[in-house]
Each structure stands twice: as C-alpha cells, then as structure tokens.
C-alpha positions in Angstrom: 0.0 0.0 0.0 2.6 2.6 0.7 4.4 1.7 -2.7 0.9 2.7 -4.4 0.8 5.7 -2.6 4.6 7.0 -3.1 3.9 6.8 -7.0 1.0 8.9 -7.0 2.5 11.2 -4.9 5.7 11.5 -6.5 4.9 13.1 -10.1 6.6 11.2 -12.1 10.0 10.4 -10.3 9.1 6.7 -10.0 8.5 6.2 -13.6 11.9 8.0 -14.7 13.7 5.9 -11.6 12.2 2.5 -13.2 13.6 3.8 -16.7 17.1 5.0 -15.3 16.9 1.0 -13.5 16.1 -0.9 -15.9 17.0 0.7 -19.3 20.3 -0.9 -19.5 18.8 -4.2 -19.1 17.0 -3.3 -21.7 18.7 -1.8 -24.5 19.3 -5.1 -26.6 15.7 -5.5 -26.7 14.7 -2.2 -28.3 14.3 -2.7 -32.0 12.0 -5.4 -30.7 10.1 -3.1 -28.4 10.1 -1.1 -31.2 8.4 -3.5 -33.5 6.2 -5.0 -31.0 4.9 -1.3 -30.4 4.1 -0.6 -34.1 2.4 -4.1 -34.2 0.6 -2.7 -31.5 -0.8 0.4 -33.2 -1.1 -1.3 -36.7 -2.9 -4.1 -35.3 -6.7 -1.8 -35.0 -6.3 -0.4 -38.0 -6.0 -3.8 -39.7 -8.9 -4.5 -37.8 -11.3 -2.0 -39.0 -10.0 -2.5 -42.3 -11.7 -6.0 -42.6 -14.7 -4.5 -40.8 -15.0 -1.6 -43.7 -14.6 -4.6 -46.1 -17.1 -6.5 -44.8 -19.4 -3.3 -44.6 -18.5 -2.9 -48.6 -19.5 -6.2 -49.0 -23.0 -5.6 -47.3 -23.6 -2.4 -48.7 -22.2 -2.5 -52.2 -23.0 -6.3 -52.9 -25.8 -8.0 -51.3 -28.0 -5.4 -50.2 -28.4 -4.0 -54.1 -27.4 -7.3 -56.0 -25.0 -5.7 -57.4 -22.5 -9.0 -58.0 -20.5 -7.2 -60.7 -18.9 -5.5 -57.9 -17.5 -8.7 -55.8 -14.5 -10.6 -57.5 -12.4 -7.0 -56.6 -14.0 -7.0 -52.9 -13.4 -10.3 -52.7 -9.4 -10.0 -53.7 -9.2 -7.5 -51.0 -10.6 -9.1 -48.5 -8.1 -12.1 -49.6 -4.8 -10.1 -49.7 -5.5 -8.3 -46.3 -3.4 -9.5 -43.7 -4.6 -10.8 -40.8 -4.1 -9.1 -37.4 -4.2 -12.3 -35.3 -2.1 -15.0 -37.0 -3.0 -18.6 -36.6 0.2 -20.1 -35.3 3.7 -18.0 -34.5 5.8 -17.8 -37.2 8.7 -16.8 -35.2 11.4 -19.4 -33.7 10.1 -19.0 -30.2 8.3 -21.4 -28.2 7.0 -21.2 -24.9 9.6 -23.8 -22.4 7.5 -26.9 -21.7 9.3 -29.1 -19.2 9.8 -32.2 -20.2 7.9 -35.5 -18.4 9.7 -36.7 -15.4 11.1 -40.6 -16.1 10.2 -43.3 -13.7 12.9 -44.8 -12.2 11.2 -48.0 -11.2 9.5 -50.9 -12.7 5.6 -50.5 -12.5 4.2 -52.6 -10.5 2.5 -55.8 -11.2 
C-alpha cells in the first residue's frame, strides 16, 4: 500500500527511476520493443480495415445485388493481412518441461 501511494504522490519520479533501473537491461531488446509497439498500433487499424470490407461487402453487394462489384472486394478481403495469426511464425516457443522418467518398474 505505501508503494501505491509514493507513486502517486511523486509526479513522475518513480516512472523515470524504473527507466534509469532498468534501461540498460533493456537496450538489446529495443528494435523489438520497437516492433512489438508498431504491431501494437497497426494491429486496429487492420482490424477496422476488414470491418470496412465486410461493410462494402453488405452495402455494395448484397443489399443492391449488385455482384459485378465482388470478384475485386473479394481480392481484398483475400490479400488483407490478418491481425491475429494462426500459429507464431517466429522461432520462439514457450519452455514446456519435459515428463519426469520413472525410475522404477511398474508394479505388477
């Protein structure tokens, strides 16, 4: 409890304290902080993007029969990335340990 109250009451000093601490530590992290913040604003906006499509698709489409109009919505809405990927395509994996081995004979 006193912790919460000495960073509210200290205007900011904590928050350049935790920098000054642990900025070192972090430095050979950065370009990935860096590209794990622009995923993070990039991410809504690919987000609405398939929401407009899918409103195009509503109102330009189906509502007016208008089928002319969907092999080009439809390659959009193809091509556009997808914000939440299926499976990582990075290298890392969480650590699972592995099964302990039993050391004895199981009994009969």
């Amino acid at each position: 409890m006193a912790l919460a109250v000495s960073v509210l009451s200290s205007e900011g000093h904590a928050v350049r304290e935790i920098f000054r601490r642990f900025g070192p530590d972090a430095r050979p992290f950065r370009r990935r902080m860096a590209v794990v913040l622009l995923l993070v604003v990039v991410t809504p906006f690919l987000d609405a993007a398939v929401v407009w499509l899918f409103k195009l698709l509503i109102d330009d489409v189906l509502a007016p029969r208008n089928f002319a109009a969907f092999p080009a919505l439809a390659a959009y809405y193809v091509g556009a990335p997808r914000s939440r990927p299926r499976r990582t395509r990075c290298g890392w994996r969480p650590r699972v340990p592995a099964r302990p081995r039993s050391t004895g004979s199981a009994a009969s």
